[in-house]
C-alpha positions in Angstrom: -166.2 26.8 25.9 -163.8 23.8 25.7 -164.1 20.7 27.5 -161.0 22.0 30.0 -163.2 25.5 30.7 -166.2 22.6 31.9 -163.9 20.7 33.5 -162.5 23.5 35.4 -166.6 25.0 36.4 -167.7 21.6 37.1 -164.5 21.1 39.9 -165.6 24.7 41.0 -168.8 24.0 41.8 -168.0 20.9 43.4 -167.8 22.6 46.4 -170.7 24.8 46.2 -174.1 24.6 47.7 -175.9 21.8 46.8 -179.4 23.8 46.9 -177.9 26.1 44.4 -176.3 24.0 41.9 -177.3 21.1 39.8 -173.8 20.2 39.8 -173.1 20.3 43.6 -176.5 17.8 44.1 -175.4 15.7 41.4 -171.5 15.3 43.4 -173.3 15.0 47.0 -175.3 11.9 45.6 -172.4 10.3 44.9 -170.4 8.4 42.2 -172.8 5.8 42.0 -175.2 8.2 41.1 -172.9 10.1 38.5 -172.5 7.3 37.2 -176.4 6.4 36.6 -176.9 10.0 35.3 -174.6 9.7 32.8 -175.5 6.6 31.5 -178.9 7.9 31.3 -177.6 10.8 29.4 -175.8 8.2 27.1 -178.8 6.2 26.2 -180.7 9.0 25.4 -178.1 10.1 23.2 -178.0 6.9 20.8 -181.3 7.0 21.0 -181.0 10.3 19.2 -178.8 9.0 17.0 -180.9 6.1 15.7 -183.7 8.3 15.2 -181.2 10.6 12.8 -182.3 13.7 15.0 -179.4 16.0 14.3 -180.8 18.5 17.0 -181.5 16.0 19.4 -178.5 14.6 19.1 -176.5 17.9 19.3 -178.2 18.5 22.5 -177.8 15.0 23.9 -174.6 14.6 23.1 -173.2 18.1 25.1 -175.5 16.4 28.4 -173.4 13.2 27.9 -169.8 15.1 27.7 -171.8 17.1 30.8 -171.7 14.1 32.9 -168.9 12.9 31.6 -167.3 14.9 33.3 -169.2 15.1 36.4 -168.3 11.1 36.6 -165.1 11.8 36.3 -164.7 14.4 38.9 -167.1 12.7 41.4 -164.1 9.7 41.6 -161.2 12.7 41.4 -160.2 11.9 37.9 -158.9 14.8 35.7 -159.7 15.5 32.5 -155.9 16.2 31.9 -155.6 11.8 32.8 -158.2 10.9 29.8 -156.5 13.6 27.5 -153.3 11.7 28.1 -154.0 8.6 27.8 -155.9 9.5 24.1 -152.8 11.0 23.5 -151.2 7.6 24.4 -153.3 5.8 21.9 -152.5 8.1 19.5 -151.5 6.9 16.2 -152.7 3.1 17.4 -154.8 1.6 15.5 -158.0 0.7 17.3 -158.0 -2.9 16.7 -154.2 -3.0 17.7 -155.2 -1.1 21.3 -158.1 -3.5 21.8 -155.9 -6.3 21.7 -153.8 -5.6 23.8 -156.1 -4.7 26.9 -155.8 -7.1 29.5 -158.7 -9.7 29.2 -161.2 -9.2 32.6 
């Protein structure tokens, strides 16, 4: 499965029955609550990481690309939009792309 096949399951169960899929209640919650999942998921993930868990981490990190993309689609944000704009930043280097954020 690649990241575009989960993309394209989560949007098609956005739509279905919230009583029947986790997705569906996770959507009808809300971003906010998207949101808060998937920073949960994210936490738990370096906390994997620290411990050097490669299991745990393996596990933790597919929940985190999960609701990833759950966030994403819960404020109509394709996966195709973040793909670009990695694609953007592309051959950047990192420091160079920080830099030239706009300050907030």
């Amino acid at each position: 499965m690649t990241l575009d096949d989960l993309a394209a399951t989560i949007a098609a169960r956005a739509s279905a029955d919230p009583e029947s899929s986790w997705t569906a209640k996770l959507l009808a919650k809300g971003p906010e609550k998207c949101a808060e999942k998937f920073g949960e998921e994210a936490i738990e993930a370096i906390i994997e990481a620290v411990k050097g868990d490669r299991d745990r981490l393996t596990s933790e990190a597919a929940d985190v690309l999960f609701h990833l993309l759950v966030m994403l689609q819960s404020r109509d944000v394709p996966l195709a939009d973040v793909m670009a704009e990695l694609a953007r930043r592309q051959g950047t280097s990192g420091i160079t792309e920080k830099a030239a954020r706009p300050s907030t």
